[in-house]
C-alpha positions as CSV (number, residue, x, y, z in Angstrom):
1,X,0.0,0.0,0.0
2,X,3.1,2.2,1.0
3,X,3.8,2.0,-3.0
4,X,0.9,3.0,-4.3
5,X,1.0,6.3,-1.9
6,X,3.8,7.2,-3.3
7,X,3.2,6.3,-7.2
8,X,0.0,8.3,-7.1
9,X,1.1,11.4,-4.6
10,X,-0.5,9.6,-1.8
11,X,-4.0,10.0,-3.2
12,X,-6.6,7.2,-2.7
13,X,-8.8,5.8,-5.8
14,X,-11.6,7.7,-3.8
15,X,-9.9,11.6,-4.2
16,X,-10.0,11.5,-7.4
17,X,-13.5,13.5,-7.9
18,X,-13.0,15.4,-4.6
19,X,-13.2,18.9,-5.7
20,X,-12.3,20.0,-2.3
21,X,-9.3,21.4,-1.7
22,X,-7.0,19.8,0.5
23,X,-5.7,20.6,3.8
24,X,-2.0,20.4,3.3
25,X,-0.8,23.6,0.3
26,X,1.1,21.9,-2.2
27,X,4.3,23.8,-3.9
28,X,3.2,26.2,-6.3
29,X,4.5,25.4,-9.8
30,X,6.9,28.1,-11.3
31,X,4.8,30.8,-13.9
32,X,4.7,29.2,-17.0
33,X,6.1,31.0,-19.9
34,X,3.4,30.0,-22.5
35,X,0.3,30.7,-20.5
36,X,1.2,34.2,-20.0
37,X,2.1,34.7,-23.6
38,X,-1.2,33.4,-24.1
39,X,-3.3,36.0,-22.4
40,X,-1.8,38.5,-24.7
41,X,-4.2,40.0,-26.8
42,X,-3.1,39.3,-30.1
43,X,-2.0,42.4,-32.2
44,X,-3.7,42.2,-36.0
45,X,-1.4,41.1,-39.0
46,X,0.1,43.9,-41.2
47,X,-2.1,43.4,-44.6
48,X,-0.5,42.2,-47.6
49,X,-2.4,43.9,-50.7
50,X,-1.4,47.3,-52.2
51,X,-4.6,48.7,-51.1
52,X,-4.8,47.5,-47.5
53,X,-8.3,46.1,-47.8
54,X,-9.3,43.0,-46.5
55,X,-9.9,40.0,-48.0
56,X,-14.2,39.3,-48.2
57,X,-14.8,36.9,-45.7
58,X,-16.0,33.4,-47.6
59,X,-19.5,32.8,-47.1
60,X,-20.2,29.1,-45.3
61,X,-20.7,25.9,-47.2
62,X,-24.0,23.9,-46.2
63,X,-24.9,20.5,-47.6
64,X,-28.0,20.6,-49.7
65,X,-29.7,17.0,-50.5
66,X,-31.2,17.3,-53.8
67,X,-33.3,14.6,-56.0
68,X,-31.8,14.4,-59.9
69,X,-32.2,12.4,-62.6
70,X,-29.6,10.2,-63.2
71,X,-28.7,11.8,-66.6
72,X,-28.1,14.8,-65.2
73,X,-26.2,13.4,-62.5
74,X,-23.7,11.8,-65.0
75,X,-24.1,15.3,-67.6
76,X,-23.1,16.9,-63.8
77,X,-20.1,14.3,-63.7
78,X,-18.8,14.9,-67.2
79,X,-18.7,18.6,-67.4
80,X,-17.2,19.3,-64.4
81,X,-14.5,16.1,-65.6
82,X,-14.5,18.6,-68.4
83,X,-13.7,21.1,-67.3
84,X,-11.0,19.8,-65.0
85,X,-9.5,18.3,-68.4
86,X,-9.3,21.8,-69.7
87,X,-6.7,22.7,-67.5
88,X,-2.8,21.5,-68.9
89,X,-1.7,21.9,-65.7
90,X,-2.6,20.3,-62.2
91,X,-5.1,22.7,-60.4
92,X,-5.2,23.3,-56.2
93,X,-7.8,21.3,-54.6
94,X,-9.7,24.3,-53.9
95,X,-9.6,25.5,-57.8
96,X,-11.0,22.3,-58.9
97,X,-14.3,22.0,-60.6
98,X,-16.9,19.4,-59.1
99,X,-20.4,19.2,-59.9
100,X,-21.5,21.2,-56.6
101,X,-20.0,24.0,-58.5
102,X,-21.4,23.3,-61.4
103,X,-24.8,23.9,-59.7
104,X,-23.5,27.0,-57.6
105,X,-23.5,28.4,-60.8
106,X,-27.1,27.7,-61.8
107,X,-27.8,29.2,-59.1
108,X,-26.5,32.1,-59.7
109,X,-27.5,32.3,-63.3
110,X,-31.1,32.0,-61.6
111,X,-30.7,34.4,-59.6
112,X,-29.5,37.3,-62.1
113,X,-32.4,35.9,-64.6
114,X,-35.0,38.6,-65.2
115,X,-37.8,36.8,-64.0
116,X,-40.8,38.1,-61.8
117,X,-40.5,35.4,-59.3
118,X,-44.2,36.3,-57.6
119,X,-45.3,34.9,-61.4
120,X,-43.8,31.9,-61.4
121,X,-46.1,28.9,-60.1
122,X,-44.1,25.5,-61.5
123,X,-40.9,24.2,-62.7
124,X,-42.5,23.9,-66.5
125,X,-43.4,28.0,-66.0
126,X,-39.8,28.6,-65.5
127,X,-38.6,26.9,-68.5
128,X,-41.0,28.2,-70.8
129,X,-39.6,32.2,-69.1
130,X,-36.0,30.3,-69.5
131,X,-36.9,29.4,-72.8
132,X,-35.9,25.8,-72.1
């Protein structure tokens, strides 16, 4: 028993979710170096760009779960494989073109159409405006 006391600082299984404090003071530990850099406010980074403005913050990604038919889900596919092709040289991940960017951009071609959305009452009315 005299071993365990000292392996575990003479604590007992049962002290462990004591939230007392004990009697005895322990030694207090020396200041440590990297808390107190830590509670430094941090100072804001010079900018980079000529002009000194900042960088628009990137809107968030959510996942939308949408019903297709599976022709357009391989016509998704192959244009954005496409377009990938069209590049001679390896892209960045992030400049890659996938299908969810493929329909980003339908969505923004909807959304600078010049179509009275109050009018619209079906999918079919919005191709006939599209002239689809």
């Amino acid at each position: 028993m005299s071993q365990q006391k000292k392996r575990m600082g003479g604590m007992k299984l049962g002290d462990f979710g004591n939230t007392e404090t004990p009697t005895e003071s322990a030694p207090e530990d020396p200041p440590n170096v990297l808390e107190d850099e830590l509670v430094k406010p941090l100072e804001p980074k010079p900018s980079r760009g000529k002009s000194g403005a900042k960088k628009p913050k990137q809107e968030k990604l959510v996942t939308v779960n949408i019903k297709i038919t599976k022709s357009q889900q391989d016509w998704l596919r192959d244009t954005a494989q496409q377009v990938r092709d069209n590049n001679e040289e390896p892209q960045p991940a992030a400049d890659r073109v996938y299908p969810q960017h493929l329909i980003g951009v339908a969505i923004a071609l909807l959304q600078s159409a010049d179509i009275d959305w109050d009018e619209i009452r079906d999918a079919n009315e919005l191709k006939k405006r599209l002239n689809l």
